[in-house]
C-alpha positions, 0 to 999 in steps of 0.5 A: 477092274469090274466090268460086263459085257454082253448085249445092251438091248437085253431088256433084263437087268445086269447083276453085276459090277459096275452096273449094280451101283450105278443103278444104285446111284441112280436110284438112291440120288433121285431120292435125296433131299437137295439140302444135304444131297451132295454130302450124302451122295459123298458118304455113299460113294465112301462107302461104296468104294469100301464095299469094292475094295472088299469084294475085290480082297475076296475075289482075289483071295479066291481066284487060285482056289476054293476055300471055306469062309474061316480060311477066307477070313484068315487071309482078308481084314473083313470081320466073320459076320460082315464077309458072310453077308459079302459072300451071301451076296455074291452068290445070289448074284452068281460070282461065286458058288459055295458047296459044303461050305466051300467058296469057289469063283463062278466068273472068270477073273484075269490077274497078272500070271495072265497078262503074257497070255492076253499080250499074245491073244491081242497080237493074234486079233490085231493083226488079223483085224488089220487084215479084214480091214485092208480086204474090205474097209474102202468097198464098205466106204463106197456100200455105205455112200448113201446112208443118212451120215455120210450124205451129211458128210459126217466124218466117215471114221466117225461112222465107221466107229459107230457101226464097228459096234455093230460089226462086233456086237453081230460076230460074237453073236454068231460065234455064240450061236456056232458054240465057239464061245459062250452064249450068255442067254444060256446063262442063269437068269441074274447073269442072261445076256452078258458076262461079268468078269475082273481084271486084277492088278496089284500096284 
């Protein structure tokens, strides 16, 4: 699973997976002729999913350690040209690094020998989520009487999920800022703003 994550308002680009191909998408289907625009778009889409499946093979053949394209090669089924341009790629657009001619993983990448780990931090954040929400929930529910959706009577579990965002979006930027984790707007310009990450699971 491709994902970023990070500030929506942020006015660059994300260079990253998913949002790469849906700008290409977007892009490639406002310039498509209506006549055969639904079989091209399927055929782009084909190979889209193509292109994942290979840089998903290669992210995990990367994620215990750094190795030099002939050993990459070794352990995927991509050709030694292809996988170059794959590789030139994605380190233009920062998911991996290469020194004297060893590959490494710049982003993080979370696989099953991680899953007991992440199971135990969100039993961690759940119960103290419930917690702050039994302190505070029903006086915010009085604070927020007068904004324009609750004087419209819009279900206020329907408001109090839009400004959950909110809520959130502002404490990771205070963590950012405190330096408990890290500030994307450090990050190299093709990655400001938001951070890429990977979820592997084998089926």
């Amino acid at each position: 699973m491709f994902m970023t994550f990070g500030d929506h308002h942020q006015s660059t680009r994300r260079y990253g997976f998913p949002d790469i191909l849906w700008g290409l998408g977007r892009g490639f289907s406002l310039n498509v002729p209506e006549l055969y625009k639904r079989e091209l778009l399927t055929l782009f889409s084909d190979q889209t999913d193509d292109l994942m499946k290979e840089i998903g093979d290669i992210i995990c053949i990367l994620k215990n350690s750094s190795l030099n394209l002939g050993k990459i090669q070794e352990s995927s089924s991509i050709g030694k040209e292809k996988l170059k341009h794959i590789l030139d790629f994605l380190i233009k657009i920062n998911y991996v690094t290469v020194k004297d001619e060893v590959y490494s993983l710049s982003i993080p990448v979370f696989g099953e020998a991680d899953r007991a780990m992440l199971e135990d931090i969100k039993k961690i954040i759940h119960g103290e989520i419930l917690s702050w929400l039994d302190s505070y929930y029903q006086q915010m529910k009085i604070d927020l009487k007068d904004i324009s959706a609750v004087k419209n009577r819009v279900n206020y579990k329907e408001t109090f999920n839009m400004l959950w965002h909110y809520f959130f979006g502002y404490t990771n930027k205070f963590l950012a800022h405190s330096g408990f984790i890290y500030d994307t707007y450090q990050a190299p310009d093709v990655q400001k703003g938001y951070l890429p990450a990977v979820m592997i699971r084998r089926f």
